[in-house]
N, CA, C and O of each residue as an XYZ file, in Angstrom:
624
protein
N    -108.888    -80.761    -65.054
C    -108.349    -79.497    -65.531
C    -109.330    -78.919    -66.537
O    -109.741    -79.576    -67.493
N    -109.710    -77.597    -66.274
C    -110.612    -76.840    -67.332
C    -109.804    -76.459    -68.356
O    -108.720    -75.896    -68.203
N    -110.443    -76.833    -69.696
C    -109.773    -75.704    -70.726
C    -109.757    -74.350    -70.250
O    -110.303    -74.003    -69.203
N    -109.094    -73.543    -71.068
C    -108.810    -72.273    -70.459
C    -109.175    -71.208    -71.722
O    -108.868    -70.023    -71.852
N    -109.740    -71.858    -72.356
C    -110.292    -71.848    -73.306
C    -112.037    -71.909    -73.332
O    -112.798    -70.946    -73.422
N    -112.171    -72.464    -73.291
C    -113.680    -72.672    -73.095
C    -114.261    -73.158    -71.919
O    -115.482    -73.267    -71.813
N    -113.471    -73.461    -71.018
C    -113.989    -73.879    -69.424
C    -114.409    -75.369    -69.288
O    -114.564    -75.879    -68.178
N    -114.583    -76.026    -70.403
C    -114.855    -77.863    -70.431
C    -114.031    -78.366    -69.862
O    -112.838    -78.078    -69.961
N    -114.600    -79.384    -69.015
C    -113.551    -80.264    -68.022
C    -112.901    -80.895    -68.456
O    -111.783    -81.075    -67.974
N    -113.364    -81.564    -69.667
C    -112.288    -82.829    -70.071
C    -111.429    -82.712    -70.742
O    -111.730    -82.301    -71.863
N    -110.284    -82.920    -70.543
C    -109.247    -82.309    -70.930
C    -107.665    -83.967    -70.956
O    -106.988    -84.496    -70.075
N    -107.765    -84.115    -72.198
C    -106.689    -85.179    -72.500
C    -104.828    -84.808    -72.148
O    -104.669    -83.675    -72.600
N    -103.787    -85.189    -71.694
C    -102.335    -85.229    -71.658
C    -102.000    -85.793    -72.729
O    -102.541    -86.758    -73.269
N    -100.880    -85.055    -73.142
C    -100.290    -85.460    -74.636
C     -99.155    -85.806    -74.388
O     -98.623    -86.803    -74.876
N     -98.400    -84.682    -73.243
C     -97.250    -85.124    -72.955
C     -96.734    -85.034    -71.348
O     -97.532    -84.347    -70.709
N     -95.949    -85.388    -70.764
C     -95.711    -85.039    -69.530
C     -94.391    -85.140    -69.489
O     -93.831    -86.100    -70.017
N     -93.438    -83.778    -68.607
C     -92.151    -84.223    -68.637
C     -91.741    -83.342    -67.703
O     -92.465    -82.393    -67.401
N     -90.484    -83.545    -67.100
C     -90.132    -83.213    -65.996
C     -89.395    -81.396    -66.364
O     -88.536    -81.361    -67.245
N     -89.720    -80.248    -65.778
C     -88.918    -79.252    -66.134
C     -88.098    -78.921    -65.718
O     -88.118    -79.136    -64.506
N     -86.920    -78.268    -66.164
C     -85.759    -77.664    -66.122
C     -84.981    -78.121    -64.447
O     -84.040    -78.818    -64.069
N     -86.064    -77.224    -63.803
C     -85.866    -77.000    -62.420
C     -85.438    -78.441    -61.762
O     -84.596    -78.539    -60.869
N     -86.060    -79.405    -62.270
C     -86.315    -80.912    -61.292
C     -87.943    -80.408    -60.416
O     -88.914    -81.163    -60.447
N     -87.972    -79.319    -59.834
C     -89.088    -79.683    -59.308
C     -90.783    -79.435    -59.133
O     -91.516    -79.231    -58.165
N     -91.012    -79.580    -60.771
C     -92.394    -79.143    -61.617
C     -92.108    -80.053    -62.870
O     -91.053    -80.560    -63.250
N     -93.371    -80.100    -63.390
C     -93.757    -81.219    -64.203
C     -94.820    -80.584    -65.571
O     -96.008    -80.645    -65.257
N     -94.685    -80.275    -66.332
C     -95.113    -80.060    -67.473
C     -95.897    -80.487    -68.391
O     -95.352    -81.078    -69.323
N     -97.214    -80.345    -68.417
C     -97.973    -81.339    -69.096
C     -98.312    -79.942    -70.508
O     -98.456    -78.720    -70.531
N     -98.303    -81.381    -71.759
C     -99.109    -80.596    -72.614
C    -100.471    -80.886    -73.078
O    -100.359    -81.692    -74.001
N    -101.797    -80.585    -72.852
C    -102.935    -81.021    -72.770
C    -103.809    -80.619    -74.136
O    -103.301    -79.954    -75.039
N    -105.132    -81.086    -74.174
C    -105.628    -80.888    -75.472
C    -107.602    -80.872    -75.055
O    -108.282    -81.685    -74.430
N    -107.856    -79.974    -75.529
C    -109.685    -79.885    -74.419
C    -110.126    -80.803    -75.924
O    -109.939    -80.560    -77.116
N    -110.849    -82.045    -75.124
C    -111.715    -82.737    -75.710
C    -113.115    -81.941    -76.776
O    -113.780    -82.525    -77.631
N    -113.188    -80.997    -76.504
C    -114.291    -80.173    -76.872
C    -113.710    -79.559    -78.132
O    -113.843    -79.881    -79.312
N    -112.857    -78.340    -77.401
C    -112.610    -77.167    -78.501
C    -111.454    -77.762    -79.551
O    -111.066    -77.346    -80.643
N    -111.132    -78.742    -78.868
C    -109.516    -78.695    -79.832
C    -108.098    -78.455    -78.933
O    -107.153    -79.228    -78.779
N    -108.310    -77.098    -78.401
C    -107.317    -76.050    -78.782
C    -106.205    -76.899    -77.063
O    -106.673    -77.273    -75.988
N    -104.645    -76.905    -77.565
C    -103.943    -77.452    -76.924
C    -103.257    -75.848    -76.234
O    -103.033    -74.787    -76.817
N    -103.031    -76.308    -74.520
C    -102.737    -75.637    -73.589
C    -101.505    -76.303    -72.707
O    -101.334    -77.518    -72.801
N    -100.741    -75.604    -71.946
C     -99.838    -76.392    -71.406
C    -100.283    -76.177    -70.160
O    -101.267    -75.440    -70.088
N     -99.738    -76.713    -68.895
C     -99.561    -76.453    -67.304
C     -98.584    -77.170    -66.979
O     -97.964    -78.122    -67.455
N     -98.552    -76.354    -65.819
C     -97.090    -76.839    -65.057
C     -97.655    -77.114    -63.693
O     -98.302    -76.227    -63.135
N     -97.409    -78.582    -62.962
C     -97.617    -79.136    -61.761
C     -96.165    -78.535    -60.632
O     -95.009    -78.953    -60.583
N     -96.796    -77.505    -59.900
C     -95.793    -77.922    -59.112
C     -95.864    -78.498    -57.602
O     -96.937    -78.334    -57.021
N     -95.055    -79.009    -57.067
C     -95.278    -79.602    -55.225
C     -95.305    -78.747    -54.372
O     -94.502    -77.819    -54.271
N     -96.306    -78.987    -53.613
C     -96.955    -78.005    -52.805
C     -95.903    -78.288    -51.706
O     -95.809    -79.349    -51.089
N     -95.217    -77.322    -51.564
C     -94.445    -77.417    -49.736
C     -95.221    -76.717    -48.947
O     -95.807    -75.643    -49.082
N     -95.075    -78.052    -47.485
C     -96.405    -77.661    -46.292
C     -95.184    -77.394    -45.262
O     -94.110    -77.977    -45.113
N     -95.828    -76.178    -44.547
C     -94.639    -76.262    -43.562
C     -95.311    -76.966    -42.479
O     -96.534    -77.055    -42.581
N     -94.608    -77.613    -41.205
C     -94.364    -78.339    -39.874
C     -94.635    -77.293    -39.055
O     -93.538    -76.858    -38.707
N     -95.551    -76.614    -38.528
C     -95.522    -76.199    -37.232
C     -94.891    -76.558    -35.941
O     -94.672    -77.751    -35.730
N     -94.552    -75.624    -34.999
C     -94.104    -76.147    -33.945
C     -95.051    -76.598    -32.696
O     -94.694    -77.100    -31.630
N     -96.626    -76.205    -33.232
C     -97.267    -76.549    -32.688
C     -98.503    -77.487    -33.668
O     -99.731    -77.401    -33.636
N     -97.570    -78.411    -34.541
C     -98.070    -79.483    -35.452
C     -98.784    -79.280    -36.296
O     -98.897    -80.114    -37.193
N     -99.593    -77.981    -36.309
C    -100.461    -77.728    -37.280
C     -99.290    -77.728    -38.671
O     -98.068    -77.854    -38.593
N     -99.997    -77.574    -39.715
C     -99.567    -77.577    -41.220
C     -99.662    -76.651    -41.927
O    -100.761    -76.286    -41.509
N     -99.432    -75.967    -42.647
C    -100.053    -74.714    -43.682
C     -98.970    -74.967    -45.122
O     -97.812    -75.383    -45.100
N     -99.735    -74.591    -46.234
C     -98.875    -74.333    -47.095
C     -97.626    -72.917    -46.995
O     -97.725    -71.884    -46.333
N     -96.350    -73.419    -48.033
C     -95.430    -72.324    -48.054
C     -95.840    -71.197    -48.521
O     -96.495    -71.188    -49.563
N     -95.562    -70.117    -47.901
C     -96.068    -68.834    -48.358
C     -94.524    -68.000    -48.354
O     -93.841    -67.660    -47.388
N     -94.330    -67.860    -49.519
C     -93.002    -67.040    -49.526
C     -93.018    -65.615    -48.940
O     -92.162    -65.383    -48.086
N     -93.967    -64.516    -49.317
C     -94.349    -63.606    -48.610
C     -94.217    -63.805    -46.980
O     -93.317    -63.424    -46.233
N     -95.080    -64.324    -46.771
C     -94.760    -64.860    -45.034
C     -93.359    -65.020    -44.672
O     -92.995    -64.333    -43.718
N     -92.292    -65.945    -45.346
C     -91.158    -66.169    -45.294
C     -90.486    -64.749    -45.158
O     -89.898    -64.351    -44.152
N     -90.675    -64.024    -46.375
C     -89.916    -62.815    -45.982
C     -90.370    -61.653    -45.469
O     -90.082    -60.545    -45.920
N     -91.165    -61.890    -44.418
C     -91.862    -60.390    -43.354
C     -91.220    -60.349    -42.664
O     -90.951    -59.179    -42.390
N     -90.334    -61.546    -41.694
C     -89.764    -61.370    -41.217
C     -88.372    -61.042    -41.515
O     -87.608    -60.733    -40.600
N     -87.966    -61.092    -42.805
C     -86.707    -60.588    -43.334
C     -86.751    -59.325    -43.608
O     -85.679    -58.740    -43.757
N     -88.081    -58.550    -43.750
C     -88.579    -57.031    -44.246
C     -88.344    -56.180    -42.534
O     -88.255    -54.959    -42.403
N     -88.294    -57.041    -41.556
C     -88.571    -56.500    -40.633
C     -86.978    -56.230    -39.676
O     -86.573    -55.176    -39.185
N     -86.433    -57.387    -39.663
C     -84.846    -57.193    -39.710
C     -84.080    -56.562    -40.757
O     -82.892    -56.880    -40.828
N     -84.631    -55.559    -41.746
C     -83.907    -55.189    -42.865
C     -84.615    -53.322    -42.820
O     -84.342    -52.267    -43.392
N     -85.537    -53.750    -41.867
C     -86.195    -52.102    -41.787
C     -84.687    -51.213    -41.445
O     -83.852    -51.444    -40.570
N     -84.716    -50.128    -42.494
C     -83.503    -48.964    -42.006
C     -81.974    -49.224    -42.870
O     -80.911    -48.606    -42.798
N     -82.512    -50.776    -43.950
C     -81.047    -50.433    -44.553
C     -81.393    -50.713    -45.570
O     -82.465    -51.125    -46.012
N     -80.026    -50.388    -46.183
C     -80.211    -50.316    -47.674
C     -80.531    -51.441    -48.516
O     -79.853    -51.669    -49.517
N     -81.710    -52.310    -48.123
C     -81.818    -53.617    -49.170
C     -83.184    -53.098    -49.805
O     -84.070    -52.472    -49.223
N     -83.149    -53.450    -50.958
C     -84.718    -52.991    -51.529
C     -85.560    -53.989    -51.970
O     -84.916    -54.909    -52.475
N     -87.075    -54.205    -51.976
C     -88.271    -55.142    -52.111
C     -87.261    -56.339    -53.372
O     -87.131    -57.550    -53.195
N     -86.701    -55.563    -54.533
C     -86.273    -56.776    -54.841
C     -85.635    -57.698    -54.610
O     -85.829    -58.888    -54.855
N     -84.274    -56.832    -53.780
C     -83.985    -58.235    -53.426
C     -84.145    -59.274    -52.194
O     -83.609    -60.334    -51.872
N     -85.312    -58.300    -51.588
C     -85.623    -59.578    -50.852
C     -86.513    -60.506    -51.348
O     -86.885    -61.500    -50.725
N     -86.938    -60.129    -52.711
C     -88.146    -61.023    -53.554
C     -87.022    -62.072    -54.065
O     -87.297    -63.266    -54.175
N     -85.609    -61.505    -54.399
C     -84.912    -62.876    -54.702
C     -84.276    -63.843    -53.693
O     -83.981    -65.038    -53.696
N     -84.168    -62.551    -52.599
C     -83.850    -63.846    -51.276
C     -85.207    -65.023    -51.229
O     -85.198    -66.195    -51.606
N     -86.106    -64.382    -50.742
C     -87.468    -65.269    -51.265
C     -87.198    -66.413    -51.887
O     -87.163    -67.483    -51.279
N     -86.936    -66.276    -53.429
C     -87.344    -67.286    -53.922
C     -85.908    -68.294    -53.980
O     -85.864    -69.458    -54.377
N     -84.654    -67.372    -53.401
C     -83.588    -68.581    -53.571
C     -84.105    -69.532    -51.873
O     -83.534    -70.621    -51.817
N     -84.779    -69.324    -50.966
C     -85.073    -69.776    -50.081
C     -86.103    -70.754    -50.608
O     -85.719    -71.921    -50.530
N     -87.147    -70.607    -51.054
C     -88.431    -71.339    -51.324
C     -87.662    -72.346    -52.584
O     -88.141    -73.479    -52.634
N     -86.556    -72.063    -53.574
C     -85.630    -73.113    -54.440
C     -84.976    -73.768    -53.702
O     -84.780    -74.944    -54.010
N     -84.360    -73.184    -52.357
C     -83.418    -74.771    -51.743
C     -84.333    -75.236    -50.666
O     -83.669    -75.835    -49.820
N     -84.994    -75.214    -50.509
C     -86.628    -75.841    -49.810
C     -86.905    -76.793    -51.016
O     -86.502    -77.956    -50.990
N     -87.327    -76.483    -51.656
C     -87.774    -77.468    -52.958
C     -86.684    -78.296    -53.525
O     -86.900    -79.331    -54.154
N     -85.823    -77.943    -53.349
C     -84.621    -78.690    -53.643
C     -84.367    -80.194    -52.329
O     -83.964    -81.352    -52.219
N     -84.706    -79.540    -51.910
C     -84.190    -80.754    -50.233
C     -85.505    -81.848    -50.732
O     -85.701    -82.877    -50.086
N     -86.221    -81.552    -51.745
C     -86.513    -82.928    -52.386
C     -88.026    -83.094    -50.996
O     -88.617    -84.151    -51.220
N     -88.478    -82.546    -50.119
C     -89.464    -82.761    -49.089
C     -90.539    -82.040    -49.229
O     -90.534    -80.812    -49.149
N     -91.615    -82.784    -49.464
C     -92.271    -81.799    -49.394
C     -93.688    -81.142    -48.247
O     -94.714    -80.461    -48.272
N     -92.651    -82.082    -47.172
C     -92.982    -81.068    -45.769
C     -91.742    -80.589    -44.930
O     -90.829    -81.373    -44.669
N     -91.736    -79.512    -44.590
C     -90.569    -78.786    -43.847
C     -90.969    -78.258    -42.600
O     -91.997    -77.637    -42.328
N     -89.874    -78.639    -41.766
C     -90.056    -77.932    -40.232
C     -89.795    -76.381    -40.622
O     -88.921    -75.844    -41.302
N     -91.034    -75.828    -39.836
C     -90.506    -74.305    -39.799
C     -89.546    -73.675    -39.162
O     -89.586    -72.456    -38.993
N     -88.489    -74.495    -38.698
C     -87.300    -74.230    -37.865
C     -86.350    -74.261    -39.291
O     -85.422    -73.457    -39.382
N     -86.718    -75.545    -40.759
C     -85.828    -75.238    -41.482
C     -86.150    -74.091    -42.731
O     -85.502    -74.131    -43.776
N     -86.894    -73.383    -42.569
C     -87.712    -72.305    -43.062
C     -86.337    -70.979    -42.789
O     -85.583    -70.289    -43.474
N     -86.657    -71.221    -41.355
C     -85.714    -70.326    -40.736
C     -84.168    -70.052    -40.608
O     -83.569    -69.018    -40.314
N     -83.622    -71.581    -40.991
C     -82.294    -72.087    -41.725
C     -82.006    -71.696    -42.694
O     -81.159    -70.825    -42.894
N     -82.818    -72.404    -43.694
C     -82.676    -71.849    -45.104
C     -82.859    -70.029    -45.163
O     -81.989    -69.728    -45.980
N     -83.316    -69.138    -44.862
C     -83.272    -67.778    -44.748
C     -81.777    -67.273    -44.442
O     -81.236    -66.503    -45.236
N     -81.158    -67.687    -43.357
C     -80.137    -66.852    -42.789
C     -78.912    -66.816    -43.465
O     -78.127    -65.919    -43.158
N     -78.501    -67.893    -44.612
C     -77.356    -67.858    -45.107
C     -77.412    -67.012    -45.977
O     -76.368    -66.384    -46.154
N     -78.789    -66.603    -46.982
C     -78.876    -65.786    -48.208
C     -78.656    -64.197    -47.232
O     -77.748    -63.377    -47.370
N     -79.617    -64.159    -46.427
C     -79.269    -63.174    -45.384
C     -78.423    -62.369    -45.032
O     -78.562    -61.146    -44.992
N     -77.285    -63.116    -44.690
C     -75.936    -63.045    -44.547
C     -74.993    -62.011    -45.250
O     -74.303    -61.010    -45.054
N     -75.617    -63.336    -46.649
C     -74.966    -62.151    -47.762
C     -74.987    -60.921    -48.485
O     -74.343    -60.198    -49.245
N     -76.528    -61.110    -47.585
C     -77.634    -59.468    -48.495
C     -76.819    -58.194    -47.209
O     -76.186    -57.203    -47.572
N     -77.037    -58.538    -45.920
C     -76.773    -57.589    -45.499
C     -76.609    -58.141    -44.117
O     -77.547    -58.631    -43.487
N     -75.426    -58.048    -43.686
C     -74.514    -58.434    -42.327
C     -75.634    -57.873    -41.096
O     -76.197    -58.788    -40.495
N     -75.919    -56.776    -40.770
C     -77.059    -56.077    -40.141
C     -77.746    -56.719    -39.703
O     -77.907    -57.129    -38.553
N     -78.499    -56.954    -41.116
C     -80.246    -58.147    -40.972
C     -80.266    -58.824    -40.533
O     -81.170    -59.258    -39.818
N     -78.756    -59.445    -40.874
C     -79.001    -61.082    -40.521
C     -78.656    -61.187    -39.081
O     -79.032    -62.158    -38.426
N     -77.990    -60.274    -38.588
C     -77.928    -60.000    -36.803
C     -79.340    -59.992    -36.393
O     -79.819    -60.918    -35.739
N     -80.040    -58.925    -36.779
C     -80.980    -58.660    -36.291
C     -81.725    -60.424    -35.954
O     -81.971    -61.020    -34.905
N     -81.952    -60.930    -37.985
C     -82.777    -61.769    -37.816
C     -82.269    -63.042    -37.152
O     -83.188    -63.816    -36.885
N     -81.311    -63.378    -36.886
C     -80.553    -64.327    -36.369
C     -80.604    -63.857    -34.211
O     -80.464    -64.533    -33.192
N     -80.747    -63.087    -34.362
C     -80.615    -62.802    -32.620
C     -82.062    -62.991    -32.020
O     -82.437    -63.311    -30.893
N     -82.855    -62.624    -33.377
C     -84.785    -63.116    -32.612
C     -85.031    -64.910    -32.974
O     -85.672    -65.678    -32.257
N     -84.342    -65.264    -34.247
C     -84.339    -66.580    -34.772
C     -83.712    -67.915    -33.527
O     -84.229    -68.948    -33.101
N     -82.630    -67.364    -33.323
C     -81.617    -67.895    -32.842
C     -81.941    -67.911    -30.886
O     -81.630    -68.781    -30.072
N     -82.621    -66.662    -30.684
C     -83.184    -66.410    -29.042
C     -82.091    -66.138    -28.650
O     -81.700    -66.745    -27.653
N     -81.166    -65.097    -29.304
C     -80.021    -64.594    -28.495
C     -80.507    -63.891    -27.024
O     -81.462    -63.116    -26.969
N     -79.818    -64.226    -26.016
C     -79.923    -63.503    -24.724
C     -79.272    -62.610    -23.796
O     -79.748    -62.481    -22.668
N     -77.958    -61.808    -24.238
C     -77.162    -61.259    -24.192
C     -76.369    -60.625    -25.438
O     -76.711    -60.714    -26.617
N     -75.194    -59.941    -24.911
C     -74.718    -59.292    -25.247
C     -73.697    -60.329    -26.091
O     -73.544    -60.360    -27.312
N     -72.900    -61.348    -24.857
C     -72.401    -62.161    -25.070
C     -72.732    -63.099    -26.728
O     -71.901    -63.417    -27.580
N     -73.842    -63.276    -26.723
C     -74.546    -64.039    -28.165
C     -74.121    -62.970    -29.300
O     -73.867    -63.510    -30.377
N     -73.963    -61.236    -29.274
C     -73.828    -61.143    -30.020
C     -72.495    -61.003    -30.543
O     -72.128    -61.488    -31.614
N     -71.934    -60.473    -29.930
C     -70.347    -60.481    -29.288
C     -70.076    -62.337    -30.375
O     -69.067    -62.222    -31.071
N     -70.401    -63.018    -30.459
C     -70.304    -64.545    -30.434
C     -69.961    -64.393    -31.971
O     -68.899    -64.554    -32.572
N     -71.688    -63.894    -32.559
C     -72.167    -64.057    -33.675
C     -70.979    -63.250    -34.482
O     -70.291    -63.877    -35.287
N     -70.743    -61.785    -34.243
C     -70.070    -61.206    -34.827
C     -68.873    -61.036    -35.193
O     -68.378    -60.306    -36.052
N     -68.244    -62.099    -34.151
C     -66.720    -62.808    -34.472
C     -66.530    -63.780    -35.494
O     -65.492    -63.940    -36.136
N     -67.803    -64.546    -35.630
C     -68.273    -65.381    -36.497
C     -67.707    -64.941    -38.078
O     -66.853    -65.430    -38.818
N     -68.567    -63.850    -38.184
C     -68.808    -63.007    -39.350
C     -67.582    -62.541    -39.812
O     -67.398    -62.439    -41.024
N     -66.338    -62.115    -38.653
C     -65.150    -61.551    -38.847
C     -64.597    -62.487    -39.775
O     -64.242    -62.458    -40.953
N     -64.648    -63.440    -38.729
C     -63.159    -64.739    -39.343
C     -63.926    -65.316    -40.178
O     -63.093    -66.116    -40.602
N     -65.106    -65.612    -40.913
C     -65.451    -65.823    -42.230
C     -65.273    -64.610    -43.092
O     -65.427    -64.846    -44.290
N     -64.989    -63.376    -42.782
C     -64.839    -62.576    -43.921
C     -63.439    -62.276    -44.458
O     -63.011    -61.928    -45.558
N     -62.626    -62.662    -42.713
C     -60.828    -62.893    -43.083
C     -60.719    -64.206    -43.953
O     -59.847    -64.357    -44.808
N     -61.594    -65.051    -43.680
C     -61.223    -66.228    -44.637
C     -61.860    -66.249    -46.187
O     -61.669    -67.204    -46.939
N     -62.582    -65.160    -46.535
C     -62.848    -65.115    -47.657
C     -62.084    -63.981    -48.343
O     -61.730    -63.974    -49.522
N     -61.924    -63.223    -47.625
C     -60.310    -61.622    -47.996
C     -59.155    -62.825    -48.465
O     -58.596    -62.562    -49.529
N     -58.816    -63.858    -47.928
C     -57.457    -64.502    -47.267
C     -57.433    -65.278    -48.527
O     -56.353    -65.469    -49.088
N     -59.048    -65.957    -49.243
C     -58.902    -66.798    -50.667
C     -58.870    -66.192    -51.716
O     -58.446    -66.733    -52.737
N     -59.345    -64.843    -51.693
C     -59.475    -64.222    -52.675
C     -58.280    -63.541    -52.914
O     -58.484    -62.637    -53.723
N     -56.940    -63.605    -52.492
C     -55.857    -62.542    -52.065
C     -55.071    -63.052    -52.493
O     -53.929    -62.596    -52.426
């Protein structure tokens, strides 16, 4: 680790401790050179699983193009799909792995989805999902009913 400070490599840990989140790590460091103490935060790199085995790191952006693209024409705006984003890339990091099938990429997306905007998540759920009819959607959207009678029905 370079100071950030003066750019010298050597650089001593004073402390290390786990943050808030559970999943980043906090060091407080000290540059052998200048003195001057700096902190960083380690966090775990999530790789996604290709379906054709290759690997890549998580790219949250990537994650939500395709949510920008099932959401073209309604009313959701850049932020909150920047927080769908990151509640997706938090229960990814949460599942404690830190390699993920990009099938559960696509899991983790649709429930926040859901809640942002009934629409989208048709949309993104009918290209996700390889709906092939009418029938699939007809399916999905009954779905949506009797979970929304059963959430009218607790709240009532």
């Amino acid at each position: 680790m370079h100071c950030p400070y003066c750019k010298h490599s050597d650089t001593k840990v004073l402390d290390s401790r786990v943050a808030d989140d559970g999943c980043s790590i906090r060091r407080r460091r000290v540059c052998q050179d200048c003195e001057k103490r700096f902190t960083t935060v380690e966090l775990m790199q999530l790789t996604v699983l290709k379906r054709s085995g290759a690997t890549e790191p998580f790219n949250r952006d990537k994650a939500i193009s395709g949510v920008r693209k099932a959401c073209n024409g309604r009313p959701v705006s850049e932020d909150a799909l920047a927080l769908l984003g990151q509640e997706v890339e938090d229960q990814l990091r949460l599942a404690g792995s830190p390699e993920v099938a990009a099938h559960e990429v696509g899991l983790a997306i649709l429930a926040p989805l859901r809640r942002l905007d009934e629409v989208a998540y048709l949309r993104f759920a009918s290209v996700y999902r390889g709906f092939e009819s009418a029938a699939d959607f007809e399916n999905e959207i009954a779905l949506l009913r009797a979970e929304r009678a059963l959430t009218t029905a607790d709240s009532g």
